[in-house]
Structures are given as structure tokens and as C-alpha cells.
mmCIF file of the N, C-alpha and C atoms, coordinates in Angstrom:
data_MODEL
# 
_entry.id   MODEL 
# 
loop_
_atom_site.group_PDB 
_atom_site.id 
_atom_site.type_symbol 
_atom_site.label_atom_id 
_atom_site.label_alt_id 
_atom_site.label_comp_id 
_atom_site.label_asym_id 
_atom_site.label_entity_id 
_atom_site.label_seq_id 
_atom_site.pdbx_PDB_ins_code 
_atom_site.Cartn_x 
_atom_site.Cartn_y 
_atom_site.Cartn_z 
_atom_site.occupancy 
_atom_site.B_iso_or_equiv 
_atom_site.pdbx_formal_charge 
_atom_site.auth_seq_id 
_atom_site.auth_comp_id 
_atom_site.auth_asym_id 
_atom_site.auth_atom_id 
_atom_site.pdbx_PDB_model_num 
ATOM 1   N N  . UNK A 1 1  ? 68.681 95.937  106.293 1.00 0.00 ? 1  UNK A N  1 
ATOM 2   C CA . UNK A 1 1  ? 67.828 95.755  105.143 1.00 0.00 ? 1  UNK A CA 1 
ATOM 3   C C  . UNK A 1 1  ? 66.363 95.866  105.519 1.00 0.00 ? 1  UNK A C  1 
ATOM 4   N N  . UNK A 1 2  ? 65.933 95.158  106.344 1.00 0.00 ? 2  UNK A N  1 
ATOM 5   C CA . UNK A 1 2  ? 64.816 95.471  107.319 1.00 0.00 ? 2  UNK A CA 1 
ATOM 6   C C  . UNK A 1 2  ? 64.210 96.635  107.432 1.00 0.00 ? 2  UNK A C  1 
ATOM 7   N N  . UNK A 1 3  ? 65.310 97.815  107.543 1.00 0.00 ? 3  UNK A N  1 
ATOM 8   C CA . UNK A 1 3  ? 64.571 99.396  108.013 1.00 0.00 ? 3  UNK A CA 1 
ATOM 9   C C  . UNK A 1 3  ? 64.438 100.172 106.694 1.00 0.00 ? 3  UNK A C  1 
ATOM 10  N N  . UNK A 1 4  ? 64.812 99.338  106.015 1.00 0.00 ? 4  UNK A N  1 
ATOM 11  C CA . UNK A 1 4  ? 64.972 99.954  104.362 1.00 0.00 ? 4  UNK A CA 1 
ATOM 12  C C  . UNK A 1 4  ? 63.113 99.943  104.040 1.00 0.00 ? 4  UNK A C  1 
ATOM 13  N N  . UNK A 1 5  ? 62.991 98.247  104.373 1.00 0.00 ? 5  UNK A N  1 
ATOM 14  C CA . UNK A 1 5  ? 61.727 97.990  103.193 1.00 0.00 ? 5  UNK A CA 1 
ATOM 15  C C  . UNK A 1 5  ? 60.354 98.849  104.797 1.00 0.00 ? 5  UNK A C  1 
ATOM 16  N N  . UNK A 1 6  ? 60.975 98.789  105.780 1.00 0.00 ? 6  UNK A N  1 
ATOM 17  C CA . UNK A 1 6  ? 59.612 99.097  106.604 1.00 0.00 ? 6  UNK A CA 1 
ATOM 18  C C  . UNK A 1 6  ? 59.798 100.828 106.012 1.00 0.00 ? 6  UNK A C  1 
ATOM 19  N N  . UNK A 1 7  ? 60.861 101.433 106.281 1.00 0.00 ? 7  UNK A N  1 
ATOM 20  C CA . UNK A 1 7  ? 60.231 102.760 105.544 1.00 0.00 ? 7  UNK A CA 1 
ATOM 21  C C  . UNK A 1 7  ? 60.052 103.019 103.640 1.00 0.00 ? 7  UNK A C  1 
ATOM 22  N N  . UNK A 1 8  ? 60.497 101.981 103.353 1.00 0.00 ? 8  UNK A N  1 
ATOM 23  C CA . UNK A 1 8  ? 59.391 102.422 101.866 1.00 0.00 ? 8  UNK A CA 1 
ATOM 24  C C  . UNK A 1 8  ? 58.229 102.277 101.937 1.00 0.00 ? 8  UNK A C  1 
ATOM 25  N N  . UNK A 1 9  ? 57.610 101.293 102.877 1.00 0.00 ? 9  UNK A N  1 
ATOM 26  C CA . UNK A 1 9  ? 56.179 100.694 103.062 1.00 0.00 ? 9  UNK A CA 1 
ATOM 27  C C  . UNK A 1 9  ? 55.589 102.295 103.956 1.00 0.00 ? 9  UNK A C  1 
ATOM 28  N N  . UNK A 1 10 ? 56.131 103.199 105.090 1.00 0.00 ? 10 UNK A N  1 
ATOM 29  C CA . UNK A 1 10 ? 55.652 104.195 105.323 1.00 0.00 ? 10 UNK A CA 1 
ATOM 30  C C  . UNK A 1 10 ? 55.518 104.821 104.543 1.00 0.00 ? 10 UNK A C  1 
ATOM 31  N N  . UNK A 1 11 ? 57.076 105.370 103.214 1.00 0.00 ? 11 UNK A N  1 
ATOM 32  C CA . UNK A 1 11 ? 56.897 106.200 101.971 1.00 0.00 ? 11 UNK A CA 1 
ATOM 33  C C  . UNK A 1 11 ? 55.277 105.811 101.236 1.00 0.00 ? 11 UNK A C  1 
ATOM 34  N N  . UNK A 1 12 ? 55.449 104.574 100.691 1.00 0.00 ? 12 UNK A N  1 
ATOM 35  C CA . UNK A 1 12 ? 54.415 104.097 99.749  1.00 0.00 ? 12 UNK A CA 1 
ATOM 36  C C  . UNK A 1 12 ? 53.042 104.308 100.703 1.00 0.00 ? 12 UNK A C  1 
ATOM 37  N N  . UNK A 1 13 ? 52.806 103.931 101.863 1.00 0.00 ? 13 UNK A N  1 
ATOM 38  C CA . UNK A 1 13 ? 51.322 104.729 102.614 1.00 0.00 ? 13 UNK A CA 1 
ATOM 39  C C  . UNK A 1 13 ? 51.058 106.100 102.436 1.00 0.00 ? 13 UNK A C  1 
ATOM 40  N N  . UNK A 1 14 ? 52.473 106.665 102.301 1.00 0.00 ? 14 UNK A N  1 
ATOM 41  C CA . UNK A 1 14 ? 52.039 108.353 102.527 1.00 0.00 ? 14 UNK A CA 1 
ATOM 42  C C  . UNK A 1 14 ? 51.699 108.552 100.869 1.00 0.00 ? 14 UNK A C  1 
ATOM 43  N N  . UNK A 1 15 ? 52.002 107.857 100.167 1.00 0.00 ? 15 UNK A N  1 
ATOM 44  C CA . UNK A 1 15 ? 51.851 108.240 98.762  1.00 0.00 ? 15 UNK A CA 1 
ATOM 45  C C  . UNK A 1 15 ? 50.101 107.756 98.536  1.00 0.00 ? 15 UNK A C  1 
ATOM 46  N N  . UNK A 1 16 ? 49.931 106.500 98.724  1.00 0.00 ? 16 UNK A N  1 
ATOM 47  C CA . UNK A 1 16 ? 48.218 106.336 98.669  1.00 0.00 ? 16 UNK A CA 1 
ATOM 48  C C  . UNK A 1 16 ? 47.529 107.379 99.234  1.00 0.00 ? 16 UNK A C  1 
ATOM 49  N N  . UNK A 1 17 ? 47.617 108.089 100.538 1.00 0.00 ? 17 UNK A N  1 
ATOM 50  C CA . UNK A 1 17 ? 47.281 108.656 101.239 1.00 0.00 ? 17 UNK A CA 1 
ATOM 51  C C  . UNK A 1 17 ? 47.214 110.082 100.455 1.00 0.00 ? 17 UNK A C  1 
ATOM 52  N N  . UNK A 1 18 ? 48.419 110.547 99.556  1.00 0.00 ? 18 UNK A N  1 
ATOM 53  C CA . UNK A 1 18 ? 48.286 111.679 98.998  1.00 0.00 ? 18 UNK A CA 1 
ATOM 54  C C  . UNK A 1 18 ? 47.600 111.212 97.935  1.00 0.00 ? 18 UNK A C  1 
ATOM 55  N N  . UNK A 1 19 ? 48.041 110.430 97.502  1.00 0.00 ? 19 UNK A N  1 
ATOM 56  C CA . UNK A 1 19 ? 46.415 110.218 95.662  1.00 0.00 ? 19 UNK A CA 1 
ATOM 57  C C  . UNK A 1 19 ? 45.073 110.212 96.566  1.00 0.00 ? 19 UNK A C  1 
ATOM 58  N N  . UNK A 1 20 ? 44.527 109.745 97.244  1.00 0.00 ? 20 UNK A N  1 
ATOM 59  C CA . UNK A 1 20 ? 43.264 109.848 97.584  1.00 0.00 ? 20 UNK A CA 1 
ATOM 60  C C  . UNK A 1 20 ? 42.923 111.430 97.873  1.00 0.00 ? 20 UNK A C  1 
ATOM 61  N N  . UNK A 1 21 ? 43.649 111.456 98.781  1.00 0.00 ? 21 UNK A N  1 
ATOM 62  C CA . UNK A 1 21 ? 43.336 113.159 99.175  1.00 0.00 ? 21 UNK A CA 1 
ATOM 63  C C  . UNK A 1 21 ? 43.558 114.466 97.781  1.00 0.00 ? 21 UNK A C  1 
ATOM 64  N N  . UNK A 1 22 ? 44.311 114.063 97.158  1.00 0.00 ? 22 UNK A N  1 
ATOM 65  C CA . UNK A 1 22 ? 44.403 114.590 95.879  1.00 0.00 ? 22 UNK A CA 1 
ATOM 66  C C  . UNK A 1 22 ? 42.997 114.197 94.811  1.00 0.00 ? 22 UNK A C  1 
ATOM 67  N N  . UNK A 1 23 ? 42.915 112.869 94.830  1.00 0.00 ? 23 UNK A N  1 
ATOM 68  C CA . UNK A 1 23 ? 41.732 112.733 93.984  1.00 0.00 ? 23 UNK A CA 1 
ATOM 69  C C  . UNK A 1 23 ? 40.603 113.293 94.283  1.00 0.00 ? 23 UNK A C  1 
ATOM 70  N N  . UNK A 1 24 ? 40.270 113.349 95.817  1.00 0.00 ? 24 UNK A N  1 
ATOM 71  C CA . UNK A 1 24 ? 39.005 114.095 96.230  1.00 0.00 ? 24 UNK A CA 1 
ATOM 72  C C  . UNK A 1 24 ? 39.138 115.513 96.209  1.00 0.00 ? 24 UNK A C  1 
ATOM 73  N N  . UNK A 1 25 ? 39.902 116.611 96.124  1.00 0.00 ? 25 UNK A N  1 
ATOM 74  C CA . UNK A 1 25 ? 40.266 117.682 95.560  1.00 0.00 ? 25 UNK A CA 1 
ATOM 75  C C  . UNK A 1 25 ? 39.346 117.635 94.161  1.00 0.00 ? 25 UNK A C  1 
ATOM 76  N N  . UNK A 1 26 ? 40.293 116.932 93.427  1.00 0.00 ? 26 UNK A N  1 
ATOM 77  C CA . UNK A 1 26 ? 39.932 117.175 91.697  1.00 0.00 ? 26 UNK A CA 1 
ATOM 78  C C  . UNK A 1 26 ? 38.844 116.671 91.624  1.00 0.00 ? 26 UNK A C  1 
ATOM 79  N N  . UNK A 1 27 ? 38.018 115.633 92.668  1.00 0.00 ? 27 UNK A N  1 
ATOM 80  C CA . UNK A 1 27 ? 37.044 115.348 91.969  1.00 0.00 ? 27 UNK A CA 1 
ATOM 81  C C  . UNK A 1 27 ? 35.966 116.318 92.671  1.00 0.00 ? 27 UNK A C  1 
ATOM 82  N N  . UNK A 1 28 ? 36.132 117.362 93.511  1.00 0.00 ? 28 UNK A N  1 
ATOM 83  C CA . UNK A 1 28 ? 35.780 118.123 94.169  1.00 0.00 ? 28 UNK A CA 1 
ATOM 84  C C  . UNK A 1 28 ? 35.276 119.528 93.368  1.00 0.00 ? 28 UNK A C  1 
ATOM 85  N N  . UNK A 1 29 ? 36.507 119.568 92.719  1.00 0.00 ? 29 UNK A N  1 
ATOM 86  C CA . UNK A 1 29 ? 36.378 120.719 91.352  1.00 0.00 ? 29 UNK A CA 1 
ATOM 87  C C  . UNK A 1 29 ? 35.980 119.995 90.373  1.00 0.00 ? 29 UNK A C  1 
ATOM 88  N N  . UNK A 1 30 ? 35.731 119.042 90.030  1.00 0.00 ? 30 UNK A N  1 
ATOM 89  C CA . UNK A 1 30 ? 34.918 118.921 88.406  1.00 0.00 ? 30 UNK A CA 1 
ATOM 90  C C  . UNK A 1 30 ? 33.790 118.994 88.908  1.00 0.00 ? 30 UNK A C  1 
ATOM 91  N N  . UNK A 1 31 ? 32.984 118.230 90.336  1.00 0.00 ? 31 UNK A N  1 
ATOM 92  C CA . UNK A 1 31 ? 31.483 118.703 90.412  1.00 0.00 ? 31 UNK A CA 1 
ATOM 93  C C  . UNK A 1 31 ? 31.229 119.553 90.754  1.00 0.00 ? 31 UNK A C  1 
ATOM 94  N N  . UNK A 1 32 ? 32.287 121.063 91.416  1.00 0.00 ? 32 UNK A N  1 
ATOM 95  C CA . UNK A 1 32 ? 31.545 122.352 91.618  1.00 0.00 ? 32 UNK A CA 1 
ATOM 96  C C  . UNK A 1 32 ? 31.464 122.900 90.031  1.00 0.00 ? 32 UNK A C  1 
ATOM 97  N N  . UNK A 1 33 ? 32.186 122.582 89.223  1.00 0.00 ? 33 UNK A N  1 
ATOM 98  C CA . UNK A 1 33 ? 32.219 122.943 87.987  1.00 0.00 ? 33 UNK A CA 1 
ATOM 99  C C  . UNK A 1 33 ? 31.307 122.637 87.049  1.00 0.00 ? 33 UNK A C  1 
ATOM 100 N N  . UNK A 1 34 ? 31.005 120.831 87.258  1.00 0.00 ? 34 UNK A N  1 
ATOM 101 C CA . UNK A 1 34 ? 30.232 119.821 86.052  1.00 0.00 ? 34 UNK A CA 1 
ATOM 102 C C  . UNK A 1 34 ? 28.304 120.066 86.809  1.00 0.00 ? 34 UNK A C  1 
ATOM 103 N N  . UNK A 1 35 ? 28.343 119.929 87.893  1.00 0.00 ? 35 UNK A N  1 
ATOM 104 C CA . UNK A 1 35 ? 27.009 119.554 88.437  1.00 0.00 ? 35 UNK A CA 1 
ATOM 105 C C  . UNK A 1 35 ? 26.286 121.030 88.727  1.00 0.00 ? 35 UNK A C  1 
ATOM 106 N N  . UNK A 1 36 ? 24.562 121.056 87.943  1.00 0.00 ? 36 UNK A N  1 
ATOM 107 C CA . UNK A 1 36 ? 24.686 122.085 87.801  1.00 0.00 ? 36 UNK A CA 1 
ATOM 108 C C  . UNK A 1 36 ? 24.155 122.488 88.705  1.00 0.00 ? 36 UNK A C  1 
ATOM 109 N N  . UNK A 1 37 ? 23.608 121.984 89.951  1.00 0.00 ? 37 UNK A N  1 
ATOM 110 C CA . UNK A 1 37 ? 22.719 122.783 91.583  1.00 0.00 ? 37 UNK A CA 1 
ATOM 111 C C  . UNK A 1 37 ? 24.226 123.475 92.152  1.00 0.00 ? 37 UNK A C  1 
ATOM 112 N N  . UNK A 1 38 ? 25.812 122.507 92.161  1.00 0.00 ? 38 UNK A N  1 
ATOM 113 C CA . UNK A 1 38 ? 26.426 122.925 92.958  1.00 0.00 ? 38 UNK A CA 1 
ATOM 114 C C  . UNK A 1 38 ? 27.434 124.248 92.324  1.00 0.00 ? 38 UNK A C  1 
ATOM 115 N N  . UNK A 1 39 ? 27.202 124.121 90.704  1.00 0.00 ? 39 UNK A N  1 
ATOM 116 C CA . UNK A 1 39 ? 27.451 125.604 89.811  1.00 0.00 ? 39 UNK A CA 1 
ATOM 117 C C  . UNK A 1 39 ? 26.903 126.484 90.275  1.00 0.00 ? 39 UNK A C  1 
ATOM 118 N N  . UNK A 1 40 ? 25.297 126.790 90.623  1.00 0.00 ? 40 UNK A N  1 
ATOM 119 C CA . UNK A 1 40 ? 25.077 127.613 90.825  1.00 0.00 ? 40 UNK A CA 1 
ATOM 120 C C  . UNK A 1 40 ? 25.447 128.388 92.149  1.00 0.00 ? 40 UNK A C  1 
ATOM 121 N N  . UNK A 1 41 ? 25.804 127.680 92.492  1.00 0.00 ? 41 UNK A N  1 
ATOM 122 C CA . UNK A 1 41 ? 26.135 128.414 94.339  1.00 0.00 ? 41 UNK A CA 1 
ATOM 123 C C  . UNK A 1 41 ? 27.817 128.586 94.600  1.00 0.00 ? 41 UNK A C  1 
ATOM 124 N N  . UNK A 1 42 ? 28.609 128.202 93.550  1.00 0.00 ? 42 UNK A N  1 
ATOM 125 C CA . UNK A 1 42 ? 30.214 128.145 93.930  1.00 0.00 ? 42 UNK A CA 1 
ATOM 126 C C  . UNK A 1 42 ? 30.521 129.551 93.376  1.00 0.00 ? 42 UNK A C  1 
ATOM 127 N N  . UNK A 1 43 ? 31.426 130.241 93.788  1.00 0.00 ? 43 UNK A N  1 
ATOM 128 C CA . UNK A 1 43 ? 32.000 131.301 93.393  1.00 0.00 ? 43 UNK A CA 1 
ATOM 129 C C  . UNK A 1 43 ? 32.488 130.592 91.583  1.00 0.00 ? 43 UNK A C  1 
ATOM 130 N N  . UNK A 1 44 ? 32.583 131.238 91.217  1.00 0.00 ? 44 UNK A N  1 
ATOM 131 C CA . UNK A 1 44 ? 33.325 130.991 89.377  1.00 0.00 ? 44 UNK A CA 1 
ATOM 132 C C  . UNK A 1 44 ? 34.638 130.062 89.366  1.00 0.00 ? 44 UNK A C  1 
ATOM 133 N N  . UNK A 1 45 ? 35.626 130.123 90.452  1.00 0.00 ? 45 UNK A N  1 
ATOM 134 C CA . UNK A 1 45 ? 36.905 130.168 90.158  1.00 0.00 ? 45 UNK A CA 1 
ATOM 135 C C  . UNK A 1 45 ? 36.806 128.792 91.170  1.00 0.00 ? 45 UNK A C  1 
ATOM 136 N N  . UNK A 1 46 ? 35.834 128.708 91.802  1.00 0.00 ? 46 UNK A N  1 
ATOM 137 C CA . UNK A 1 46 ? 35.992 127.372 93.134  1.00 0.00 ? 46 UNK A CA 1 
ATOM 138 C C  . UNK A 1 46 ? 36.585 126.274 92.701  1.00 0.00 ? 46 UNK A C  1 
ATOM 139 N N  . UNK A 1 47 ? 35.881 125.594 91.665  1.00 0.00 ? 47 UNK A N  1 
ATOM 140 C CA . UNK A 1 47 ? 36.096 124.338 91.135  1.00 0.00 ? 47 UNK A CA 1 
ATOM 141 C C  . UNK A 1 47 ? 37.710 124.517 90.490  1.00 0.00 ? 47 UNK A C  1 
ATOM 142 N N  . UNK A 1 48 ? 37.687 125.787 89.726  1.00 0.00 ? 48 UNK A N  1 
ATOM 143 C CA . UNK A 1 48 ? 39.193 125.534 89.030  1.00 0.00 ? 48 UNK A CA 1 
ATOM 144 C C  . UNK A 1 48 ? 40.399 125.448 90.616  1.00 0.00 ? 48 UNK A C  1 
ATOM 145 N N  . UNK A 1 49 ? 40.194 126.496 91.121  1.00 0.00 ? 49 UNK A N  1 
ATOM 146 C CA . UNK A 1 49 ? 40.916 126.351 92.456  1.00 0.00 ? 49 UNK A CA 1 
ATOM 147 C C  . UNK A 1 49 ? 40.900 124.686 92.536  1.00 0.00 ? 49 UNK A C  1 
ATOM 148 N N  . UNK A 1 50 ? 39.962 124.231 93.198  1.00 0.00 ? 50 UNK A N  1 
ATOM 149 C CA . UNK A 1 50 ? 39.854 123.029 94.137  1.00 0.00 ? 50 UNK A CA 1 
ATOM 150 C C  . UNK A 1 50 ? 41.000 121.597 93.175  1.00 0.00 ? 50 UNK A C  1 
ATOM 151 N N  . UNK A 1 51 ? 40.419 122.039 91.835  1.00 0.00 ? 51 UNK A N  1 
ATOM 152 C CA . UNK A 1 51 ? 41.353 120.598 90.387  1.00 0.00 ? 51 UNK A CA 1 
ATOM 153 C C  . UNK A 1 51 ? 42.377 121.320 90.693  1.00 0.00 ? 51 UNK A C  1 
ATOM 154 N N  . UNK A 1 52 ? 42.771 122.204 90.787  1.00 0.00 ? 52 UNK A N  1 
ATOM 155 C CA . UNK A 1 52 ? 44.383 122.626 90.678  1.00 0.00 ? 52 UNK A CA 1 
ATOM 156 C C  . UNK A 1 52 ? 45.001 122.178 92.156  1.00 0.00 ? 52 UNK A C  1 
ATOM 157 N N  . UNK A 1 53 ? 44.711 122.703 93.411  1.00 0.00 ? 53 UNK A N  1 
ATOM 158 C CA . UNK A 1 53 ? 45.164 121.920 94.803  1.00 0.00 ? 53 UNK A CA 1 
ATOM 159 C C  . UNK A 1 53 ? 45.253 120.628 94.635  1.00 0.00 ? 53 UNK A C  1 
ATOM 160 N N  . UNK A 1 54 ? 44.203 119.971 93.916  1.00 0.00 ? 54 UNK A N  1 
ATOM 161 C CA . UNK A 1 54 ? 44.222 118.367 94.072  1.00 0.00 ? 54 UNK A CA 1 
ATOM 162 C C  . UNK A 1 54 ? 45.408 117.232 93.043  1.00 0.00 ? 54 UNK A C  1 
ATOM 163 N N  . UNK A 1 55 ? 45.597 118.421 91.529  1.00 0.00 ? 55 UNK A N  1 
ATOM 164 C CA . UNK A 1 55 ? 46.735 118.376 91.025  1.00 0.00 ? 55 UNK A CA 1 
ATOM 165 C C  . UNK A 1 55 ? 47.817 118.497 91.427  1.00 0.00 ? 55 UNK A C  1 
ATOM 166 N N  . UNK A 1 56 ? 48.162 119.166 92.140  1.00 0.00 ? 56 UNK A N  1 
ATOM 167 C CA . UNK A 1 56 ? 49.461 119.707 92.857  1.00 0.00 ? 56 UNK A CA 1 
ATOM 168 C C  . UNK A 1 56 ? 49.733 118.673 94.130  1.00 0.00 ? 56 UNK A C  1 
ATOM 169 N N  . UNK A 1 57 ? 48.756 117.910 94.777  1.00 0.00 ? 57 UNK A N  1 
ATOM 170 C CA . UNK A 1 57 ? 48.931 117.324 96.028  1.00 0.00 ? 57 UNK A CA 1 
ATOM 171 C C  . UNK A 1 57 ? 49.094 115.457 94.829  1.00 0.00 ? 57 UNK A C  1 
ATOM 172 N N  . UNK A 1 58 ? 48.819 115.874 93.575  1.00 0.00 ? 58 UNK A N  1 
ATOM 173 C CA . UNK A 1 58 ? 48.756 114.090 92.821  1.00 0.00 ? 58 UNK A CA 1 
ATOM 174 C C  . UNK A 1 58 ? 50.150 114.341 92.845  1.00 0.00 ? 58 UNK A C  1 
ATOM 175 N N  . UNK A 1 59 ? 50.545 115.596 92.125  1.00 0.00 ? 59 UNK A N  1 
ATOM 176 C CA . UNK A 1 59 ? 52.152 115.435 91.828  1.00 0.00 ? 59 UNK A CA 1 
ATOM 177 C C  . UNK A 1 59 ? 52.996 115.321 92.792  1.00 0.00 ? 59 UNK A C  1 
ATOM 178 N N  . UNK A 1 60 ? 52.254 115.783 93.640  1.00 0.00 ? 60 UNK A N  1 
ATOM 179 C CA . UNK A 1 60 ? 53.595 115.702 95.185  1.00 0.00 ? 60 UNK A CA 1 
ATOM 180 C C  . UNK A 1 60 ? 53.610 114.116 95.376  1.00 0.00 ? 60 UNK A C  1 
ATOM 181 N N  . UNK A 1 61 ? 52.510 113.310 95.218  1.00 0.00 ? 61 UNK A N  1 
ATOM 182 C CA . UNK A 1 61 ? 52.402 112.282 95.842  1.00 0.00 ? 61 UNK A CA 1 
ATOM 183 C C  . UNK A 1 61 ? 53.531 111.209 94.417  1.00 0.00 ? 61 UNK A C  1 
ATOM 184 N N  . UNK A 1 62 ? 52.990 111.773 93.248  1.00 0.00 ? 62 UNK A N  1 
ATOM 185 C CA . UNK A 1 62 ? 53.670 110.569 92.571  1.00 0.00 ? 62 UNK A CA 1 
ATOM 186 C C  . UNK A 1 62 ? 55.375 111.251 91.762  1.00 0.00 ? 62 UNK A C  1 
ATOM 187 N N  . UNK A 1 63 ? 55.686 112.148 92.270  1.00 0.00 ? 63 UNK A N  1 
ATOM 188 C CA . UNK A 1 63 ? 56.966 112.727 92.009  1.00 0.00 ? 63 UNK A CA 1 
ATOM 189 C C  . UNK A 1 63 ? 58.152 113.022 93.318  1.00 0.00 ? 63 UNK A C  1 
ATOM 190 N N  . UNK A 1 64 ? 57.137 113.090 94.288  1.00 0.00 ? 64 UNK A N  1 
ATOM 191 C CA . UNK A 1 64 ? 58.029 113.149 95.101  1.00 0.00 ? 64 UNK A CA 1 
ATOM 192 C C  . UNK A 1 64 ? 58.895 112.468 96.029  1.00 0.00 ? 64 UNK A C  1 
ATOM 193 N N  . UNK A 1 65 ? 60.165 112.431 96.562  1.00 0.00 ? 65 UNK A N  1 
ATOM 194 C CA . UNK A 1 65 ? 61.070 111.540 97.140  1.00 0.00 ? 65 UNK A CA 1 
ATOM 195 C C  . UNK A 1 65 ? 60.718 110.537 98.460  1.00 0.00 ? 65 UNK A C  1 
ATOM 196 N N  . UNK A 1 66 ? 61.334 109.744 98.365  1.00 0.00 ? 66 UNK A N  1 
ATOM 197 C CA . UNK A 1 66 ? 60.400 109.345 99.760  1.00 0.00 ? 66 UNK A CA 1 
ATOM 198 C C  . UNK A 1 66 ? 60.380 109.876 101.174 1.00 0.00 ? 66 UNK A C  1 
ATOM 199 N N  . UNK A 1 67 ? 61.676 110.634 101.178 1.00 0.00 ? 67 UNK A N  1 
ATOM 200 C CA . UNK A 1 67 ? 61.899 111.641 102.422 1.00 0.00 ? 67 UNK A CA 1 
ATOM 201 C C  . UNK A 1 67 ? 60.936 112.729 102.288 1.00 0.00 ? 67 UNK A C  1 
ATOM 202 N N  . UNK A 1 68 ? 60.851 112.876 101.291 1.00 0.00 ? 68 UNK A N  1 
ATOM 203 C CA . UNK A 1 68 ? 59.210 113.809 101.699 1.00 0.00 ? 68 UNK A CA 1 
ATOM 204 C C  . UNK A 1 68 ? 57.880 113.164 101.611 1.00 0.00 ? 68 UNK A C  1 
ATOM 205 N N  . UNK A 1 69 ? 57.766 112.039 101.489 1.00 0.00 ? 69 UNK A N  1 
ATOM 206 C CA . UNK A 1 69 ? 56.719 111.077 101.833 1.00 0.00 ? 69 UNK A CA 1 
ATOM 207 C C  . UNK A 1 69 ? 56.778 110.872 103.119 1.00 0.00 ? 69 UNK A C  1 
ATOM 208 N N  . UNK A 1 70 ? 57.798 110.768 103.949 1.00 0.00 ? 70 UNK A N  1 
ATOM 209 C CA . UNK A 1 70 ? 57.574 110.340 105.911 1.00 0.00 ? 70 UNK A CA 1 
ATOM 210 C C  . UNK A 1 70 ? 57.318 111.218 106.098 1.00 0.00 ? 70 UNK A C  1 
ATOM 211 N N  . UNK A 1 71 ? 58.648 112.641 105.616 1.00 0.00 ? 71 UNK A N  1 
ATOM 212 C CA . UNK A 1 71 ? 57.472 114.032 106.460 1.00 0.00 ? 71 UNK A CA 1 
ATOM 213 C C  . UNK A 1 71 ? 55.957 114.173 105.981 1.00 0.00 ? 71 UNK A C  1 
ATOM 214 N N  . UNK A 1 72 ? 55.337 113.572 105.008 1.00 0.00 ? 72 UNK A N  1 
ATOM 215 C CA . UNK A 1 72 ? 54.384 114.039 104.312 1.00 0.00 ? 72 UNK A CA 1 
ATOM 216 C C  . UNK A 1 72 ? 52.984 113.399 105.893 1.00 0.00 ? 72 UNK A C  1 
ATOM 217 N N  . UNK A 1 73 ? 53.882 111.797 105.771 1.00 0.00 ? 73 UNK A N  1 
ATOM 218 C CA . UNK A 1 73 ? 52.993 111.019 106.386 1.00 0.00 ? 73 UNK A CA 1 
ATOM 219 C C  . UNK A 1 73 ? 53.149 111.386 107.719 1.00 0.00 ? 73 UNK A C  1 
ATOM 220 N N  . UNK A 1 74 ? 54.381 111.950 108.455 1.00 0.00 ? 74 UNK A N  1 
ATOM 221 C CA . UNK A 1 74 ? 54.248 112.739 109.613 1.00 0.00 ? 74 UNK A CA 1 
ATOM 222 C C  . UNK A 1 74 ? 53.114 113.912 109.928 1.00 0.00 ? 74 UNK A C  1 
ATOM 223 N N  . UNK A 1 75 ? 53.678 114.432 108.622 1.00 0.00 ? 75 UNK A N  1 
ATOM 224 C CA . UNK A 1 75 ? 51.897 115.899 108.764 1.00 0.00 ? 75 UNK A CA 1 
ATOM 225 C C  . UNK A 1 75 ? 50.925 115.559 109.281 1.00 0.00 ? 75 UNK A C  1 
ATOM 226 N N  . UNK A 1 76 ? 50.634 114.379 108.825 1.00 0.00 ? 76 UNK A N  1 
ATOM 227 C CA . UNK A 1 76 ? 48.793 113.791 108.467 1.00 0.00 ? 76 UNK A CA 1 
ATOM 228 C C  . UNK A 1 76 ? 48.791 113.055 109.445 1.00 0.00 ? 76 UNK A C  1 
ATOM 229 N N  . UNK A 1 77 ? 49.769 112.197 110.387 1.00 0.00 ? 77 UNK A N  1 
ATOM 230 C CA . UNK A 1 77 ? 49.618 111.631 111.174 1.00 0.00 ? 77 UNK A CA 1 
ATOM 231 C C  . UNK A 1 77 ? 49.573 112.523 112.725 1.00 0.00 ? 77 UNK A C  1 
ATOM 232 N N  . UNK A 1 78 ? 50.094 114.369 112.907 1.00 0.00 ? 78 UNK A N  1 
ATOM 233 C CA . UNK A 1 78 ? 50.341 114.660 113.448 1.00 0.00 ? 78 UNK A CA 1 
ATOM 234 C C  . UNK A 1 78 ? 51.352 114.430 114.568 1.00 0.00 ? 78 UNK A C  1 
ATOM 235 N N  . UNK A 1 79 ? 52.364 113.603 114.209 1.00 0.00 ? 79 UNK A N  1 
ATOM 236 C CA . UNK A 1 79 ? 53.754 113.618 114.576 1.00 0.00 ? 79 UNK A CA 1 
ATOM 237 C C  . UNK A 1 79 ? 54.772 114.312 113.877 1.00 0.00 ? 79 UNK A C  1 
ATOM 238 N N  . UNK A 1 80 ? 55.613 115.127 115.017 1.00 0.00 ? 80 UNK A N  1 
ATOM 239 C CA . UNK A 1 80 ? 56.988 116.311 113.866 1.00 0.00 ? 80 UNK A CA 1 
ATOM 240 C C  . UNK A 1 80 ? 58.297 115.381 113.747 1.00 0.00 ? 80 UNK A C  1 
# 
């Protein structure tokens, strides 16, 4: 029972770990998009790019299983 709750507690780290890194994505693309010094210098498509990666890394984090949460948290920790 023990190895149960210590790897949901790894799952559930790798999941904070993906909302943050996801949130700074999207919030990455609304200010190349919203702010207008860093509009002028981004290619057109930057900001939409950047909200869409950071979307895609929210959904991984809050849809996905927890076996892909250890590998997730393996990636980032650089252990295979």
C-alpha cells in the first residue's frame, strides 16, 4: 500500500510540474501576442505557436495517466 501512495505523490509532482511549465508556455504566447514592444519583434504566428505547446503540455498534465506522469517526471528529471 505504501508503494501505491509514494508513486501517486511522484505522478501528482510530475503533474504540478507539467501545469507550471505549461502555464509559462501560454502565458508566453499571450505576451508575444498582448504586449505591444514584444509584438513588434515576434514573427506573427510565435505567440499562437507558444499558447498552443503550452495547451497541449496542460492537457498532458491534467488528462494524462499516471504511468505517463513517472515517465513524464523521468524526462525532466533526466533519469530513463
Amino acid at each position: 500500500m505504501l508503494s501505491g501512495v509514494i508513486e501517486d505523490s511522484i505522478a501528482r509532482r510530475a503533474r504540478y510540474v507539467l501545469y507550471l511549465l505549461g502555464g509559462a508556455f501560454v502565458a508566453l504566447g499571450f505576451s508575444l501576442e498582448m504586449v505591444p514592444a514584444l509584438a513588434a519583434v515576434a514573427p506573427a504566428v510565435a505567440g499562437r505557436i507558444c499558447a498552443g505547446i503550452g495547451a497541449a503540455i496542460l492537457s498532458i498534465g491534467r488528462f494524462g495517466s499516471d504511468r505517463l506522469m513517472r515517465r513524464c517526471e523521468a524526462l525532466l528529471r533526466g533519469r530513463s
